[in-house]
LUMMI-123199 format. One record per residue (C-alpha): residue in one letter; y, x negated, z; residue number from 1. Coordinates in nm, 4 decimals, padded with zeros to 6 digits, always signed. Example, Ala and Ser with C-alpha at 12.3 -4.5 7.8 and 13.67 -1.06 7.14 Angstrom:
REM LUMMI-123199
+------+----------+----------+----------+------+
: resn :       yy :       xx :       zz : resi :
+------+----------+----------+----------+------+
:    A : -00.4500 : -01.2300 : +00.7800 :    1 :
:    S : -00.1060 : -01.3670 : +00.7140 :    2 :
+------+----------+----------+----------+------+
//
This chain:
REM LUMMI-123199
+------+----------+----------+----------+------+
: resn :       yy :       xx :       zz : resi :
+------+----------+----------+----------+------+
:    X : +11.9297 : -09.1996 : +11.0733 :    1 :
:    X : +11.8836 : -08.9275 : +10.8480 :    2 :
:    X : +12.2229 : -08.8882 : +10.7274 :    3 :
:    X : +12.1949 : -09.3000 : +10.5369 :    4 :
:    X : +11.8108 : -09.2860 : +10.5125 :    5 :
:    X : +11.7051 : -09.2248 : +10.1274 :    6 :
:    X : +11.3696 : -09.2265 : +10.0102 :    7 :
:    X : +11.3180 : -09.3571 : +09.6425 :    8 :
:    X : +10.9436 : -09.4154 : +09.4635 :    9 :
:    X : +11.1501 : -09.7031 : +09.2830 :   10 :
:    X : +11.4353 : -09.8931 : +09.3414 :   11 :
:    X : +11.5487 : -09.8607 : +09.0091 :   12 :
:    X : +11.6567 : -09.5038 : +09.1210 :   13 :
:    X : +11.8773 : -09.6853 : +09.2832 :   14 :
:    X : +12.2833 : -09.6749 : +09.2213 :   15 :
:    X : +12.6251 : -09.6966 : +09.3371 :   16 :
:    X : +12.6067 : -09.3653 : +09.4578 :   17 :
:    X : +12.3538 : -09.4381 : +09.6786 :   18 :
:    X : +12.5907 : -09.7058 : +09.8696 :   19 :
:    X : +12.5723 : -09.7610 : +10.2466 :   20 :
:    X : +12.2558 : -09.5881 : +10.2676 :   21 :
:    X : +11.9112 : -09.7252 : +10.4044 :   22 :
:    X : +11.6777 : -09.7127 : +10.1098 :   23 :
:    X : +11.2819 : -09.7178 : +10.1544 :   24 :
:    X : +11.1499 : -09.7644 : +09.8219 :   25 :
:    X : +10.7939 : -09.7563 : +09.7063 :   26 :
:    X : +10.8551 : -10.0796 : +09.4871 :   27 :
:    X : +10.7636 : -10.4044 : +09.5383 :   28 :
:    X : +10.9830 : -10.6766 : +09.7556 :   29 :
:    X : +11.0101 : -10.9121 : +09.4216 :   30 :
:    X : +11.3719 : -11.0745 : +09.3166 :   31 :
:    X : +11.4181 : -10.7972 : +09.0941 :   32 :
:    X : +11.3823 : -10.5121 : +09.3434 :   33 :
:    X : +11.6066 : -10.7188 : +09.5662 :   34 :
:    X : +11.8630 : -10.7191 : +09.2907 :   35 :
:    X : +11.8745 : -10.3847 : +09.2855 :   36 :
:    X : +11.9340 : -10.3206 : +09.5827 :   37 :
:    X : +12.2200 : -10.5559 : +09.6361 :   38 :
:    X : +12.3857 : -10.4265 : +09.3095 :   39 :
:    X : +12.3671 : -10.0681 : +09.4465 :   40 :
:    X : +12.5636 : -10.1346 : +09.7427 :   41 :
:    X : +12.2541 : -10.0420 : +10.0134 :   42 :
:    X : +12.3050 : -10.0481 : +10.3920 :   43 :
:    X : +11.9546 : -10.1987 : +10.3720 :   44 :
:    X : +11.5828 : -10.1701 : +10.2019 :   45 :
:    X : +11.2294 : -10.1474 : +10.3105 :   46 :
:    X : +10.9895 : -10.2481 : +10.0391 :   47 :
:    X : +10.6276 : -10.3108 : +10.0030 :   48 :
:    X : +10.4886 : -10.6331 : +10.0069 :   49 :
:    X : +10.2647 : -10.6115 : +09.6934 :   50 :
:    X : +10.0051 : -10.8120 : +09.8866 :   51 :
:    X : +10.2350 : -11.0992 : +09.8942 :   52 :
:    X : +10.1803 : -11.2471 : +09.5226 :   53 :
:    X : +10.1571 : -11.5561 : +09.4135 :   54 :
:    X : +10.3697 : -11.8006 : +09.5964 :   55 :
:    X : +10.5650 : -11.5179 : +09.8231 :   56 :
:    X : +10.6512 : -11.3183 : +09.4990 :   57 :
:    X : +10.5878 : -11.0067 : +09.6039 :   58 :
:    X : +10.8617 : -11.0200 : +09.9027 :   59 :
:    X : +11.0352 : -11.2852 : +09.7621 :   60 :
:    X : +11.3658 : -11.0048 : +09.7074 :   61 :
:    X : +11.3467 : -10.9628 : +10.0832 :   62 :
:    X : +11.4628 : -11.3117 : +10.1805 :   63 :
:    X : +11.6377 : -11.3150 : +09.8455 :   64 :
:    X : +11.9012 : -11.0456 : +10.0403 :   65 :
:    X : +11.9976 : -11.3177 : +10.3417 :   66 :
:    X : +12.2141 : -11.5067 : +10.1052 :   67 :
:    X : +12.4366 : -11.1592 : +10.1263 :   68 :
:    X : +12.3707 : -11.0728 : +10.4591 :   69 :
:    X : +12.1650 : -10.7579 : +10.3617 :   70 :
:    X : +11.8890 : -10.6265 : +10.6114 :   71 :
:    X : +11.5462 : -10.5841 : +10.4212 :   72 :
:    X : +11.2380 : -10.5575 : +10.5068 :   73 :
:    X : +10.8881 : -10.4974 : +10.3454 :   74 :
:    X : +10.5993 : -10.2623 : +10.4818 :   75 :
:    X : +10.2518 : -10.4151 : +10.4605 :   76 :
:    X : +10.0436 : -10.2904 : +10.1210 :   77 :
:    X : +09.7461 : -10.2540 : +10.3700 :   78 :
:    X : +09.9423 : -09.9844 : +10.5746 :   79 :
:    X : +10.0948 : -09.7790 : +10.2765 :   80 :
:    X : +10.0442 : -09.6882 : +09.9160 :   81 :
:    X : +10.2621 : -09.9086 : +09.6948 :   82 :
:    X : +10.5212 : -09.6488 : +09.4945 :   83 :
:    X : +10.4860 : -09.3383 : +09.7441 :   84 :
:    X : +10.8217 : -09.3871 : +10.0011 :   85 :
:    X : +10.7084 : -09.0755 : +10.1591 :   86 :
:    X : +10.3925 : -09.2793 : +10.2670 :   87 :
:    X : +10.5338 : -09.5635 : +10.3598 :   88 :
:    X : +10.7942 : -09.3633 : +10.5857 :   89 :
:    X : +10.4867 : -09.1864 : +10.8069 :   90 :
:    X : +10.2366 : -09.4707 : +10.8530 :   91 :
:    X : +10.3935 : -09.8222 : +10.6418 :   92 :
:    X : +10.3484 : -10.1094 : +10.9197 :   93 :
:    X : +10.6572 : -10.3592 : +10.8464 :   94 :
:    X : +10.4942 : -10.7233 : +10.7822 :   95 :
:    X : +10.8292 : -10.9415 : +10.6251 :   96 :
:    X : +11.1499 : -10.9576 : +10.7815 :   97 :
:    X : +11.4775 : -11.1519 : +10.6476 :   98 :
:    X : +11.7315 : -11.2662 : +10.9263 :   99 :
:    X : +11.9397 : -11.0059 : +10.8690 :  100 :
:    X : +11.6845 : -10.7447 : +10.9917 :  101 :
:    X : +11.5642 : -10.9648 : +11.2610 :  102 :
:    X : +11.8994 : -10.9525 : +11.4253 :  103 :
:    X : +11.8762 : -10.5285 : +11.4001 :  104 :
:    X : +11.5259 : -10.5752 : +11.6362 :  105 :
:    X : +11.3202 : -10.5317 : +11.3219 :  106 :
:    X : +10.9985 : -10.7243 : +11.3429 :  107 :
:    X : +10.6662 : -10.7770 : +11.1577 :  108 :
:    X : +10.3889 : -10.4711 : +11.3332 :  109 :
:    X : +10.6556 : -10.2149 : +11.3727 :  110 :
:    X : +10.6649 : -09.8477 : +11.2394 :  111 :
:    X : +10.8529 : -09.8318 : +10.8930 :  112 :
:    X : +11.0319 : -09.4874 : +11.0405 :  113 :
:    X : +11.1370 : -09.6984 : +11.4115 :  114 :
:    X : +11.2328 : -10.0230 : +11.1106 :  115 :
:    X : +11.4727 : -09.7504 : +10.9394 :  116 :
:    X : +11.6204 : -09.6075 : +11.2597 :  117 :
:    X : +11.7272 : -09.9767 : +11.3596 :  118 :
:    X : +11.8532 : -10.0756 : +10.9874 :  119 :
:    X : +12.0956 : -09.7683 : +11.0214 :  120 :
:    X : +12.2936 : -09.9947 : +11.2180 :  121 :
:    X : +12.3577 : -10.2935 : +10.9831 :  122 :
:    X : +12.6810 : -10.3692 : +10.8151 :  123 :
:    X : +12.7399 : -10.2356 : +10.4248 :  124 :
:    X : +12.8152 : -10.5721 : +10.2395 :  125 :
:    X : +13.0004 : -10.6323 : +09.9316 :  126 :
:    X : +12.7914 : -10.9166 : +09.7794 :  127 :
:    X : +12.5694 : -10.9460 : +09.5057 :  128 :
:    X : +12.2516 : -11.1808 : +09.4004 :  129 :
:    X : +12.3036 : -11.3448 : +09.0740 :  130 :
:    X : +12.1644 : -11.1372 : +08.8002 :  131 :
:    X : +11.7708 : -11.1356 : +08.7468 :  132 :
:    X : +11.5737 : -10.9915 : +08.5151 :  133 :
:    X : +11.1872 : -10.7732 : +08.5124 :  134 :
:    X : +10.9980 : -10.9374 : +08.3412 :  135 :
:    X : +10.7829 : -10.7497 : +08.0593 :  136 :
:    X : +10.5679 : -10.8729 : +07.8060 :  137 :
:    X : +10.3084 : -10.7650 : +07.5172 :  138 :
:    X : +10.0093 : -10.9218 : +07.3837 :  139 :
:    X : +09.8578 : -10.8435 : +07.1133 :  140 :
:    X : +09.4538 : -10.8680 : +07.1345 :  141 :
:    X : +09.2749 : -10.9319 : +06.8262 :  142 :
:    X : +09.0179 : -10.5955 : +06.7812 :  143 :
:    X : +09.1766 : -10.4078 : +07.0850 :  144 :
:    X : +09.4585 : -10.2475 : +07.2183 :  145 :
:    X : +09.7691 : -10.4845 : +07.3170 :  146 :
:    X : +09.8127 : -10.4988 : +07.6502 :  147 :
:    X : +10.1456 : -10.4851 : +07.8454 :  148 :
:    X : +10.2290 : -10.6933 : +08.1192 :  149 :
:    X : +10.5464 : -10.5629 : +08.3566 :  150 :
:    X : +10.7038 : -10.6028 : +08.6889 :  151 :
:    X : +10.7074 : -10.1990 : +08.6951 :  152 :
:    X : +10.5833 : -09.9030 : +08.5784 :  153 :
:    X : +10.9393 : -09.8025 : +08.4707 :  154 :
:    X : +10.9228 : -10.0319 : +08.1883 :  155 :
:    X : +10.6408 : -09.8862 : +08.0792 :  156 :
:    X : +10.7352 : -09.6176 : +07.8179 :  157 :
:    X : +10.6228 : -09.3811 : +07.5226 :  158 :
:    X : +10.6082 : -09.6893 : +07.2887 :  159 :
:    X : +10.3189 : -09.7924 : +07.5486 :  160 :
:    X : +10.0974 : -09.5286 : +07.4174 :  161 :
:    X : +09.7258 : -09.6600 : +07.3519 :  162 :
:    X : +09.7996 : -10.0066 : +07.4895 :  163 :
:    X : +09.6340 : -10.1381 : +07.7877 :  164 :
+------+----------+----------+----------+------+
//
């Protein structure tokens, strides 16, 4: 496992060079993070689950990646901080499982590090989700600072300065 297992705070770190490995990333399971990972060529993910979001947002990415054929998987935000891989890695229970994982033997209360070890196995697929965007937008408060709503801290930059 440790010769394909990569450990990324974000999956926007994320690239071809990085192909055929298995990626834990601290980021959340959305479309976008599923994306990613697709476009980078990865063996297979583990993401975090956010909590869920609204309407299965938050791991939505992860069953996003069985129109591919890509294993992924999300770690519960209850058993892991959200952005530390490292942390998720040594104690990140996996709650969300797409097919493809499923058919490794990954299932919902297993370790993250015993999830990884089994996604080493899975096929490197060519395919990629249609294109999706992160969503980021600004509003501007009357008598206060704007405040920035994002998808993920890495759109977040030095024209954020003194907004909320």
């Amino acid at each position: 496992m440790t010769d394909t297992l990569l450990l990324l705070p974000s999956i926007t770190d994320a690239d071809a060079g990085h192909r055929g490995r298995v990626v834990v990333s601290g980021s959340h399971g959305g479309l976008y993070p599923g994306y990613l990972a697709a476009k980078a060529g990865l063996r297979a993910v583990v993401l975090n689950d956010a909590g869920g979001g609204r309407d299965g947002a938050g791991i939505a990415g992860i069953h996003a990646l069985d129109q591919i054929g890509m294993a992924a998987a999300a770690v519960s935000h209850q058993s892991a901080r959200i952005g530390d891989a490292g942390d998720m890695l040594a104690r990140g229970v996996i709650s969300t499982v797409n097919a493809a994982a499923a058919d490794l033997g990954v299932t919902p209360g297993m370790a993250c590090a015993e999830a990884a070890g089994r996604l080493a196995h899975a096929a490197v697929l060519t395919g990629h989700l249609p294109p999706t965007d992160e969503g980021r937008r600004v509003i501007t408060r009357d008598g206060g600072a704007d405040m920035v709503l994002a998808d993920s801290a890495s759109l977040i930059g030095a024209a954020d300065i003194g907004r909320s």
